[in-house]
C-alpha positions in Angstrom: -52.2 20.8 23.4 -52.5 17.6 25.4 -49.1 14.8 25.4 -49.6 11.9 22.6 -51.7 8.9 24.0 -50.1 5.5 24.0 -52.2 2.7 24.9 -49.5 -0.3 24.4 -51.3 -2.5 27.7 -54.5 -3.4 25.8 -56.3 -6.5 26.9 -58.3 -7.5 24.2 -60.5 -11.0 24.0 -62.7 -12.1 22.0 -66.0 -14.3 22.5 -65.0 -17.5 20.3 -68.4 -18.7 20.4 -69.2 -15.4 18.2 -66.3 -16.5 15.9 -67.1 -20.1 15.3 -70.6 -18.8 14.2 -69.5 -16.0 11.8 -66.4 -18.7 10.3 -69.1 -21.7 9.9 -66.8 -23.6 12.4 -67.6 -27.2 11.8 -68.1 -29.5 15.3 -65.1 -31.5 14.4 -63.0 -28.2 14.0 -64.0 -27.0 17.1 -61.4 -27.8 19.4 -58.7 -26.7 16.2 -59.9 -23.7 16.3 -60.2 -22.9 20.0 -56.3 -24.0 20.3 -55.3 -21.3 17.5 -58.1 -18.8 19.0 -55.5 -19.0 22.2 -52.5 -19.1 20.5 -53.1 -15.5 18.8 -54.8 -13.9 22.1 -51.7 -15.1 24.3 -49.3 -13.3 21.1 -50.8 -10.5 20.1 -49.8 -7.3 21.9 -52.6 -4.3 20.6 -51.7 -0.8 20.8 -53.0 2.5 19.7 -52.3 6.3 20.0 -53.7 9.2 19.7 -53.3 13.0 20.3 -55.2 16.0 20.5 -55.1 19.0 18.0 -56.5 22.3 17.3 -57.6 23.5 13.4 -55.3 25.9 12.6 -57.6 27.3 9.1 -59.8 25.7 6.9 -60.7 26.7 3.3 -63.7 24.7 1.2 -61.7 21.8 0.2 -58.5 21.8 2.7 -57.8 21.6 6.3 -54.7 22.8 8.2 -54.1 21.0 11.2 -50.7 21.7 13.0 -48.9 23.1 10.1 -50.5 20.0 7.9 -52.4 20.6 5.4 -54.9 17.8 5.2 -56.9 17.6 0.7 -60.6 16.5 1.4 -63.6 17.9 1.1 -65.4 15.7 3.0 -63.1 15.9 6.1 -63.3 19.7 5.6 -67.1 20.1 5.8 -67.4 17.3 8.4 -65.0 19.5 10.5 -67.7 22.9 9.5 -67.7 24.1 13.1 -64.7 21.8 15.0 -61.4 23.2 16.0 -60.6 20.1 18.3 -59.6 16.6 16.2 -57.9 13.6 17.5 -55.9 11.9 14.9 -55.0 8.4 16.0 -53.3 4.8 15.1 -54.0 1.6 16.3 -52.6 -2.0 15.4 -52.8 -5.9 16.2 -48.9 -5.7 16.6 -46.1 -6.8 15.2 -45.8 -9.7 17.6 -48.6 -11.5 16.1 -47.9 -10.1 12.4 -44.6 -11.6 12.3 -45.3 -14.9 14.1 -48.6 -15.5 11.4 -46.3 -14.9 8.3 -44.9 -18.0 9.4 -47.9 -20.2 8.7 -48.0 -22.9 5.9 -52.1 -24.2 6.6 -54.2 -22.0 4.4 -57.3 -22.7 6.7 -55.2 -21.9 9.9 -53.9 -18.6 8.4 -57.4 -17.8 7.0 -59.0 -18.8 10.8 -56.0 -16.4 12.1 -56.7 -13.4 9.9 -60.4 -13.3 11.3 -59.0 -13.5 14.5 -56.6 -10.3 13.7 -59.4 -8.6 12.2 -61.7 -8.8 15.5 -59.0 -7.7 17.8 -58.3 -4.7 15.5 -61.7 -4.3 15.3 -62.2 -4.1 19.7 -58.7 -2.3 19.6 -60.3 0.2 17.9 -63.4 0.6 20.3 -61.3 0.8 23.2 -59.2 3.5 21.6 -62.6 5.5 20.4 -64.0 4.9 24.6 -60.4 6.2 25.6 -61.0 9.1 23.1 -64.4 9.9 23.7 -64.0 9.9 27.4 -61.0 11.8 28.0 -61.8 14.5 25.6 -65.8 14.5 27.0 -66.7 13.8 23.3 -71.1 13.2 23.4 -71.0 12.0 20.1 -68.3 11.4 17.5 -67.1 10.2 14.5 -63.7 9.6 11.9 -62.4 9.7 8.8 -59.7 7.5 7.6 -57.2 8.0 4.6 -57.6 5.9 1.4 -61.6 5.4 2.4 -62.9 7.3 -0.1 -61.6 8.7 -3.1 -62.2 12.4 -2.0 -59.2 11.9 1.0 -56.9 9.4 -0.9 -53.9 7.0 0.7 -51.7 9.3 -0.3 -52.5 11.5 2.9 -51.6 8.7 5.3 -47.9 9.8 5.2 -49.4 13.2 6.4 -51.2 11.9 9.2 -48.1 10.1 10.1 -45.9 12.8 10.0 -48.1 14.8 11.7 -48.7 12.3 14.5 -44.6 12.2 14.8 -41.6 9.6 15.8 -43.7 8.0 18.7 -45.7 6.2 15.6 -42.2 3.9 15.9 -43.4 3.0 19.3 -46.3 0.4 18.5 -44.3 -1.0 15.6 -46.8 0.8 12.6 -44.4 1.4 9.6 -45.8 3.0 6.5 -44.7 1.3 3.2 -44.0 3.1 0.1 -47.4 2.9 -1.4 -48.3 4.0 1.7 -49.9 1.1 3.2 -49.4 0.0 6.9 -47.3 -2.9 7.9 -49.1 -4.5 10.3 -51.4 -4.5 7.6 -53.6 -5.1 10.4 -54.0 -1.7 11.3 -55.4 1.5 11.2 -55.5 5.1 10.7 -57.4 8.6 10.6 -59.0 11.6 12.4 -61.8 11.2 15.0 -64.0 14.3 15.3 -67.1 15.9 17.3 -69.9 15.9 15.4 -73.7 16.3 16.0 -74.5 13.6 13.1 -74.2 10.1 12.4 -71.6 10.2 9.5 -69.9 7.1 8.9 -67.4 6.6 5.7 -69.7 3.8 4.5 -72.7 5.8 3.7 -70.1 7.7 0.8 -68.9 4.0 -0.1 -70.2 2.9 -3.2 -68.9 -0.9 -2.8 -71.9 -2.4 -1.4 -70.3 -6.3 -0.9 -67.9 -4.6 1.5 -67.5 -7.0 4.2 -66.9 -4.1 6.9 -69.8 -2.4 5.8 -71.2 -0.5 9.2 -74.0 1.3 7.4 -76.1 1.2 4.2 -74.7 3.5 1.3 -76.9 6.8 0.8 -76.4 7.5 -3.2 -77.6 11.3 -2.7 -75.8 12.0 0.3 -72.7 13.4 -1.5 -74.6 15.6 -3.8 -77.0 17.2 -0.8 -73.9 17.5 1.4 -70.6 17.7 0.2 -70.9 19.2 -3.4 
């Protein structure tokens, strides 16, 4: 089994002229916005981790990874033929988490959540690249807890326990409901795969605003009953 992965060095920017189009960034606003554009880039520190594990036994509606054993489904036939997964974290940091709490201007803090949402967003990428690379992954995909109803929140505090005490070392905490704090942050398990699954085409909210892919209402029935 390969060491945990810690990427805590991310450089992560983002193109503001992409940003002022998807906020509606007025001309007047522009130069605003550009200031508090730098302000988060030169604060926020990004980091992410990840490890490598082998399936230790399935069954049709359970997964036992490492001792873990992981309720879904979905994850179970999704990992049919795997034996390799690579469950992983990532986050905008606490460093920009703690210094936006501190903001009074409801435009400002609504400009900066964007801006934490699109360097989670890249984080992300550059952890999958660093994934898919190192691992020689073709083609892959994840699952994350609390997506869908199938593999619900409550398995985040397994994926944390199974992912150990280095979680402490990119500042992700889980909260008693089991949500993340950054909240700007992520979880779940990426995976080989041969199709294109993505979480979304399960998801039955259809005004999600991180929609990736349309919702296919027979797709649960043909695949996963």
């Amino acid at each position: 089994m390969k060491d945990l992965v810690v990427l805590d060095e991310l450089r992560i920017k983002i193109n503001k002229n992409d940003l002022i189009n998807k906020l509606f960034i007025k001309s007047k606003d522009e130069q605003e916005f550009s200031k508090v554009l730098n302000q988060v880039q030169n604060i926020a520190k990004p980091k992410a981790l990840f490890k490598h594990f082998i399936i230790k036994s399935k069954s049709k509606d359970y997964v036992i990874i490492e001792n873990i054993k992981f309720c879904s489904k979905i994850l179970t036939v999704n990992l049919k033929d795997i034996y390799k997964v690579y469950p992983y974290l990532a986050t905008v940091g606490l460093e920009v988490e703690k210094w936006s709490e501190q903001i009074d201007d409801f435009l400002i803090k609504y400009w900066v959540e964007i801006i934490k949402e699109e360097i989670l967003y890249h984080t992300e990428k550059e952890l999958f690249r660093k994934i898919d690379s190192e691992n020689n992954l073709d083609k892959a995909a994840h699952m994350n807890p609390g997506s869908l109803e199938d593999w619900p929140i409550s398995e985040q505090k397994k994926l944390f326990a199974l992912l150990g005490d280095r979680v402490s070392s990119i500042g992700i905490t889980l909260t008693e409901s089991m949500l993340m704090y950054p909240i700007k942050s992520i979880s779940g398990i990426r995976f080989p795969t041969k199709s294109n699954y993505e979480n979304c085409q399960l998801c039955k909210k259809l005004n999600c605003p991180s929609r990736r892919v349309p919702y296919k209402p027979n797709l649960l029935e043909e695949k996963y009953k």
